[in-house]
Structure formats: structure tokens, C-alpha cells
C-alpha positions as a LaTeX table, in Angstrom:
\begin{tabular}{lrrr}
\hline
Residue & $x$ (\AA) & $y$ (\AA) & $z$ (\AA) \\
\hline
Unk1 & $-0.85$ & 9.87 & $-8.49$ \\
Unk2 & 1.53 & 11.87 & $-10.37$ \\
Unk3 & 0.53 & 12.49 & $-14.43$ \\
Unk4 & 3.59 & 11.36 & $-15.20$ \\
Unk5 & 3.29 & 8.00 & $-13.99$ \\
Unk6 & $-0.30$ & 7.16 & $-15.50$ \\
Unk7 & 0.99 & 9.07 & $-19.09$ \\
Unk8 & 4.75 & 6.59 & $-19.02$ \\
Unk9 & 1.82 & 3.26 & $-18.11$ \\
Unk10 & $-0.01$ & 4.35 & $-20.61$ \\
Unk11 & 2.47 & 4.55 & $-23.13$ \\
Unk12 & 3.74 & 1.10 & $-21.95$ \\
Unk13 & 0.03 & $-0.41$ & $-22.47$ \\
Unk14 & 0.13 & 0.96 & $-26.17$ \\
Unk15 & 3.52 & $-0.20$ & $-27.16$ \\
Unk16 & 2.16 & $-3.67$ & $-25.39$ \\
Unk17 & $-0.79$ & $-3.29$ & $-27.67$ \\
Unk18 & 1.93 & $-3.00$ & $-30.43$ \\
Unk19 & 3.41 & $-6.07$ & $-29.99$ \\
Unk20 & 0.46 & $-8.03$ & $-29.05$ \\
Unk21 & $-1.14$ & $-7.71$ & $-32.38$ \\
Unk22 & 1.52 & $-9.37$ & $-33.69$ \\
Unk23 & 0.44 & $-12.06$ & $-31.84$ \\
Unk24 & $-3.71$ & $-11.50$ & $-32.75$ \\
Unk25 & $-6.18$ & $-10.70$ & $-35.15$ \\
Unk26 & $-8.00$ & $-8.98$ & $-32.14$ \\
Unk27 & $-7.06$ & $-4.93$ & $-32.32$ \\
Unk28 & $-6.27$ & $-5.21$ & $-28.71$ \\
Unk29 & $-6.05$ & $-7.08$ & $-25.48$ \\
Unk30 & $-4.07$ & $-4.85$ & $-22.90$ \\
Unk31 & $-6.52$ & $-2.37$ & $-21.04$ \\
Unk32 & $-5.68$ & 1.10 & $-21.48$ \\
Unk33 & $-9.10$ & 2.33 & $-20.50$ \\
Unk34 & $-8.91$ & 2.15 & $-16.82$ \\
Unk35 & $-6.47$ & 4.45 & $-16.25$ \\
Unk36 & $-8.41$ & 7.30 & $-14.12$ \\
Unk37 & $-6.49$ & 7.27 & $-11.30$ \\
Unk38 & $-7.66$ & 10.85 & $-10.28$ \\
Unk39 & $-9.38$ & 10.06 & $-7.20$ \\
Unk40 & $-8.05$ & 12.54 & $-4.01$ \\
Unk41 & $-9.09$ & 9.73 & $-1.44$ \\
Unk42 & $-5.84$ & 7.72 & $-0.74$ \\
Unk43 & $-7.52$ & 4.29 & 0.51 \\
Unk44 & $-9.67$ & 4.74 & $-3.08$ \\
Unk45 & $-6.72$ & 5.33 & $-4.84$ \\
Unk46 & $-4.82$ & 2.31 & $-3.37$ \\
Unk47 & $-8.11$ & 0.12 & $-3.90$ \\
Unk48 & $-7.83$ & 1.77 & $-8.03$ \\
Unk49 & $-4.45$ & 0.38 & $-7.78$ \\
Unk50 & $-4.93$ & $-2.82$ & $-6.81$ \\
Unk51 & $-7.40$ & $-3.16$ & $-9.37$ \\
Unk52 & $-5.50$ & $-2.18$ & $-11.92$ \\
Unk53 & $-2.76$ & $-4.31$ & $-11.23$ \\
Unk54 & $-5.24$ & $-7.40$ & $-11.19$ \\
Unk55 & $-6.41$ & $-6.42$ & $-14.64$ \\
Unk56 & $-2.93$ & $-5.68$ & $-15.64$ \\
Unk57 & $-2.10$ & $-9.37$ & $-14.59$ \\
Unk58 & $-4.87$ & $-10.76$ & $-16.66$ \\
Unk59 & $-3.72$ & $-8.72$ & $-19.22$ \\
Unk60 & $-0.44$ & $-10.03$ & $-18.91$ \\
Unk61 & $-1.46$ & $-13.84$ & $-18.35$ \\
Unk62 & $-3.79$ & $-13.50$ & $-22.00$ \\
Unk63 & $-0.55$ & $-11.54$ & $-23.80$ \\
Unk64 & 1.43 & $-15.27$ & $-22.53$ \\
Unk65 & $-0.60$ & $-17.52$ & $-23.43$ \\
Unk66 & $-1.34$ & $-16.14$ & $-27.26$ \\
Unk67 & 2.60 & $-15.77$ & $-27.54$ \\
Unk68 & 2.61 & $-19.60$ & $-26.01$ \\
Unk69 & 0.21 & $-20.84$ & $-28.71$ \\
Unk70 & 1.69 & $-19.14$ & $-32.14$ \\
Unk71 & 5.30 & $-20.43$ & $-30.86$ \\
Unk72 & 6.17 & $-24.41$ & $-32.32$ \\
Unk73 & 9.55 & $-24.07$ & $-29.70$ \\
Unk74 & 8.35 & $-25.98$ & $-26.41$ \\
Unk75 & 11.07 & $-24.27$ & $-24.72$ \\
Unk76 & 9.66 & $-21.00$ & $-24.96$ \\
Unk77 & 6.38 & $-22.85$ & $-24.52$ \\
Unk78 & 7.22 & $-23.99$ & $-21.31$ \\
Unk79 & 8.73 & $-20.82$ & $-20.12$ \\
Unk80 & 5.66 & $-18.61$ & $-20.93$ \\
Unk81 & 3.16 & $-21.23$ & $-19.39$ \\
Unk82 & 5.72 & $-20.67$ & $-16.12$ \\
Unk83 & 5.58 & $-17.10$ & $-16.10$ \\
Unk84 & 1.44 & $-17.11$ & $-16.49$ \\
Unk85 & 1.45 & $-19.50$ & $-13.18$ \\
Unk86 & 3.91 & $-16.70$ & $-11.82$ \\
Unk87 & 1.00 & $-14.51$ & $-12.94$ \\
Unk88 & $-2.01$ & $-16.30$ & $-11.20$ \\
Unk89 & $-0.02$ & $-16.05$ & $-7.93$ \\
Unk90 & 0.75 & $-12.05$ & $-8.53$ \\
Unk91 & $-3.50$ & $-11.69$ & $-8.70$ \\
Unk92 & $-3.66$ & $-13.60$ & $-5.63$ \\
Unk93 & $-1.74$ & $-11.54$ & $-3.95$ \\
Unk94 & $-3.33$ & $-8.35$ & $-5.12$ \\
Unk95 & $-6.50$ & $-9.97$ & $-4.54$ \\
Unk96 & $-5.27$ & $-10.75$ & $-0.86$ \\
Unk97 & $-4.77$ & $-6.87$ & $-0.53$ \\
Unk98 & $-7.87$ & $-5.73$ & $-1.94$ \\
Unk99 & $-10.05$ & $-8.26$ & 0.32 \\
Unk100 & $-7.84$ & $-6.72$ & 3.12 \\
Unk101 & $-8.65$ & $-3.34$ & 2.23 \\
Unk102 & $-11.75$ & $-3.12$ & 1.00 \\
Unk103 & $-14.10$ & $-5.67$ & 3.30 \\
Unk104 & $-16.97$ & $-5.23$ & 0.39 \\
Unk105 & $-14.50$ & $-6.86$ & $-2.30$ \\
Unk106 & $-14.20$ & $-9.69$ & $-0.04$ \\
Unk107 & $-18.17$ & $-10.28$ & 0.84 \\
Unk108 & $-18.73$ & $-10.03$ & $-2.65$ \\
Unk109 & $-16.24$ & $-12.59$ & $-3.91$ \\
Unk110 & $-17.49$ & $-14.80$ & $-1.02$ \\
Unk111 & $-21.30$ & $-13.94$ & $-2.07$ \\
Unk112 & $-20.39$ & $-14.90$ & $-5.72$ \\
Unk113 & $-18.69$ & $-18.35$ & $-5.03$ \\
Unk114 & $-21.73$ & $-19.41$ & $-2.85$ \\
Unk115 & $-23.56$ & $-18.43$ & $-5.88$ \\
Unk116 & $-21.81$ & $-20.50$ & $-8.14$ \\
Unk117 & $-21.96$ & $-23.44$ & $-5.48$ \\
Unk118 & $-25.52$ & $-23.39$ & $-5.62$ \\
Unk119 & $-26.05$ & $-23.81$ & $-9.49$ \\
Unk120 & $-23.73$ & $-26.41$ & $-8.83$ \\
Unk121 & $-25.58$ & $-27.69$ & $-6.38$ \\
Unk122 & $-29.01$ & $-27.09$ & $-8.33$ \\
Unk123 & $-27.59$ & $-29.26$ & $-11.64$ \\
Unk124 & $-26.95$ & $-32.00$ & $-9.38$ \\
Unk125 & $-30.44$ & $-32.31$ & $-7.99$ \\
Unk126 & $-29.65$ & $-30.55$ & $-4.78$ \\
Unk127 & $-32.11$ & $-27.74$ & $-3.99$ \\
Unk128 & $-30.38$ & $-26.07$ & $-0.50$ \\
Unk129 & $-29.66$ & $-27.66$ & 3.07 \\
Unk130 & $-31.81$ & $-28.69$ & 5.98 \\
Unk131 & $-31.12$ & $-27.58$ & 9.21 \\
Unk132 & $-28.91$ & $-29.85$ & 10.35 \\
Unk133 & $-26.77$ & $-28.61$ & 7.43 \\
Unk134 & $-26.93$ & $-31.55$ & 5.22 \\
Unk135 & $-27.93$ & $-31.26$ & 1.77 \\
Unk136 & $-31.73$ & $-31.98$ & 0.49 \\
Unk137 & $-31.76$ & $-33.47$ & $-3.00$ \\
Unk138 & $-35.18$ & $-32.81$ & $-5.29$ \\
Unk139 & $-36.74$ & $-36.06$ & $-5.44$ \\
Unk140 & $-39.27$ & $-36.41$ & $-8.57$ \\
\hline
\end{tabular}
């Protein structure tokens, strides 16, 4: 990717910064750290992309919702709760891509919901499933 580029995001993530600690007591929110997009491998580059983006969405959705909460106008309210749902769906569809190109991503994210299904599972009493697939629950 072109210096250019990363050095005119960069500067838009620190004049973000700016404005978001108008909003904060916190020094920062926006991630300006994760801006090595050096790699000479184009599918890792696109995969740094997408990642990026999804942080930059986050990002985004936190900025919105601390504007949201200093603001007593439930116009402006409503309109920045909108654009973080807008938000949510734009990391979906990154997400979408990633899983699409990067088949590890999507194992993983699979592999961690399963794990949090299972401490779900585990507070309720269930301990796993027979074989038949239905669940066992710990009787004592």
C-alpha cells in the first residue's frame, strides 16, 4: 500500500483522536497503532485490511456512542445510535470477507462461540452431550 495512504489515515486517526477527547477523559480511543500495512503478500495485505477496517468500525461505533451519551438533544441521540447500527452491519460485512478469505478466521470464530456455548452450558448444569446429541445435565 502506498505511504501516502497509511500517512493521510493516520493523520485522520489523530485529528479523530482530537475530537474524541472532547468527548473523554480517556487520552484516546481511535487505534493508530495498527497501521503496518507493509506486508508484500497481497492476500496478507487484504486480510491487514479487513482487519483494520473492523477495528476502525469499533473505533467508530465507541467514538458514537460517547458523543450519544454527553449530548441531552434526543435528536442527535437517535441519529448517532442509527449510524452505530449502520456500524455493526459494516463489521459484518468485513467480517463476512475475512471468514471468506482467510478459512482460519472463520474456524476460530466458530471454535470461540462453541466455547462460549459451553460455559453457558456448564452454568446451567449441563456438562456436554450424549451420543444421541442431547444434552446430559450434572445431577448432584
Amino acid at each position: 500500500m502506498e505511504s501516502a495512504h497509511i500517512e493521510a489515515w493516520k493523520d485522520f486517526l489523530i485529528t479523530a483522536n482530537k475530537i474524541f477527547s472532547k468527548f473523554s477523559d480517556k487520552q484516546s480511543l481511535l487505534s493508530t497503532d495498527n497501521l503496518k500495512l507493509d506486508s508484500t503478500n497481497l492476500e496478507s495485505i487484504e486480510n491487514e485490511i479487513l482487519r483494520l477496517a473492523i477495528i476502525a468500525e469499533f473505533d467508530a461505533i465507541n467514538l458514537y456512542e460517547q458523543m450519544a451519551s454527553t449530548t441531552n438533544n434526543d435528536k442527535l441521540k437517535k441519529i448517532l445510535f442509527d449510524i452505530v447500527k449502520e456500524e455493526k452491519t459494516h463489521i459484518g460485512e468485513f467480517q463476512a470477507l475475512l471468514m471468506e478469505f482467510d478459512p482460519e478466521y472463520e474456524s476460530e470464530l466458530l471454535q470461540g462461540q462453541t466455547e462460549v456455548e459451553m460455559k453457558g452450558s456448564e452454568e446451567n448444569g449441563i456438562t456436554g452431550t450424549d451420543i444421541s446429541g442431547q444434552d446430559v445435565i450434572r445431577t448432584e
